[in-house]
C-alpha positions as CSV (number, residue, x, y, z in Angstrom):
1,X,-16.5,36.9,13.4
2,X,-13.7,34.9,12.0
3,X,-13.5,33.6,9.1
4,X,-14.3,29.4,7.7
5,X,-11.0,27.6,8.1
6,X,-10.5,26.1,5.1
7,X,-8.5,23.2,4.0
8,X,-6.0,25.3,2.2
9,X,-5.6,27.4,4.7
10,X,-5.6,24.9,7.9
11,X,-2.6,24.6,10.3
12,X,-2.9,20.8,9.3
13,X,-2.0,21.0,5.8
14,X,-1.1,18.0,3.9
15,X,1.9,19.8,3.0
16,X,3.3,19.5,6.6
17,X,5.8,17.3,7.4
18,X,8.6,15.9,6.5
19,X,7.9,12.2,5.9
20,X,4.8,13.5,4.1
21,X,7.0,15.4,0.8
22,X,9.3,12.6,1.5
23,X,5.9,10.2,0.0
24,X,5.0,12.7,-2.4
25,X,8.6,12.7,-4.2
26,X,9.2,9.0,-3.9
27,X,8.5,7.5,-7.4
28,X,5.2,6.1,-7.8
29,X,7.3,2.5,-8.9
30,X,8.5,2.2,-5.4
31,X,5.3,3.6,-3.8
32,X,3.3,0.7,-5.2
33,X,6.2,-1.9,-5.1
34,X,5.7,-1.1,-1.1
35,X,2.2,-1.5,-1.0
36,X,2.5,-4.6,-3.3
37,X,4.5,-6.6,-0.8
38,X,2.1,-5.0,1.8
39,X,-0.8,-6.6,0.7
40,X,1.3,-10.0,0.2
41,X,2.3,-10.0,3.5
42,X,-1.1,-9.6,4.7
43,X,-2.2,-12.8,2.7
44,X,-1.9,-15.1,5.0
45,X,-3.7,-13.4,7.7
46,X,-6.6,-12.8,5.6
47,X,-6.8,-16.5,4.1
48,X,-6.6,-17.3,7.8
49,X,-9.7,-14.8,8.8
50,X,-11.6,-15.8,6.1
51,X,-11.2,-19.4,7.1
52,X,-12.2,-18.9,10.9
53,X,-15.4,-17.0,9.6
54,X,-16.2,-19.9,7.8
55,X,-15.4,-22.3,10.3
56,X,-17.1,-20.5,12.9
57,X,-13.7,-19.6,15.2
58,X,-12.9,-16.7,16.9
59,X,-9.5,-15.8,15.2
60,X,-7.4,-14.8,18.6
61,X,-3.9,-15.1,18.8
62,X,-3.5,-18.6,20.3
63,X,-5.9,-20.1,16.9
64,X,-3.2,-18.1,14.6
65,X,-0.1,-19.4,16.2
66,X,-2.3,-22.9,16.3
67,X,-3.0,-22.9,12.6
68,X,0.5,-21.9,11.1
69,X,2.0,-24.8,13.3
70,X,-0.4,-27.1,11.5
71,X,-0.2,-25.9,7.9
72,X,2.5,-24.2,7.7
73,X,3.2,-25.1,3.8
74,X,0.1,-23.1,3.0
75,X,0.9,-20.2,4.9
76,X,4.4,-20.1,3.4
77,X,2.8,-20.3,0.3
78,X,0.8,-17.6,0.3
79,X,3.3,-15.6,1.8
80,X,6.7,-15.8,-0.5
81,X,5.1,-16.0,-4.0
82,X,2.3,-13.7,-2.8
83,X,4.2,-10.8,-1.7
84,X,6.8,-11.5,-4.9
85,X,4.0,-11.5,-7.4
86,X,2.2,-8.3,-6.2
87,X,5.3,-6.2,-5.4
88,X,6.1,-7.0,-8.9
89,X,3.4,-6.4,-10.4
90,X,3.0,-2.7,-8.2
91,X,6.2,-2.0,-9.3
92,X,5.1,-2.7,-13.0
93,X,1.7,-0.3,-12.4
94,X,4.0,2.3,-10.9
95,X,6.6,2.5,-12.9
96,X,3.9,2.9,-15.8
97,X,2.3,5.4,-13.8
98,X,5.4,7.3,-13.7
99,X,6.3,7.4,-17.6
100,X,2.6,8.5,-18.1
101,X,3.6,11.6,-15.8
102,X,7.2,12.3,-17.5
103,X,5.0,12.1,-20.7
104,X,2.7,14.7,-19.6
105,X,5.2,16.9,-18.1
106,X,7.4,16.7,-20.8
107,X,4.4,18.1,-23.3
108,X,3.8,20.9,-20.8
109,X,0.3,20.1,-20.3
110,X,0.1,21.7,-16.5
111,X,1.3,20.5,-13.3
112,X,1.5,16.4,-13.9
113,X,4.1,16.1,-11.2
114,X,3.4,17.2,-7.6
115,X,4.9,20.1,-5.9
116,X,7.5,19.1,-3.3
């Protein structure tokens, strides 16, 4: 009988992959900068799902494309300031992050940075 597959020892390892290590070395700054403006981005759309659940309206397509065209200042607001303010401030929590882990490395306590 063979043996569990374990995690560790699976054929789909995390490790695999180039674009995965290419994510594990990127600093942690940039990593949340990205997901920062990701989440900005996405503002709009969520205001606008959030207002058709409200309003009762199925939120397809043609209702998006009719919405922006009939307030687009308050789409455009949430988006530029939106994504500007939380890429900022992911940058901030990730270049934080980062120090904290030079801090730790550079006291020797373990492995604080991940393998690449």
């Amino acid at each position: 009988m063979a043996a569990p597959t374990t995690l560790a020892s699976s054929s789909h390892n995390s490790d695999n992959g180039p674009i995965r290590r290419w994510i594990r070395r990127l600093p942690r700054r940039w990593a949340y900068l990205g997901l920062g403006a990701l989440l900005g981005i996405c503002a709009p759309y969520g205001y606008f799902l959030m207002q058709s659940f409200l309003l009762g309206v199925l939120p397809l397509p043609q209702v998006w494309d009719a919405e922006l065209r009939r307030d687009p200042l308050t789409y455009g607001y949430l988006f530029l300031p939106t994504t500007v303010v939380f890429a900022a401030f992911g940058y901030y929590v990730g270049r934080r992050f980062d120090k904290g882990l030079d801090r730790a490395a550079s006291r020797g306590t373990g492995d604080a940075k991940p393998k690449a």
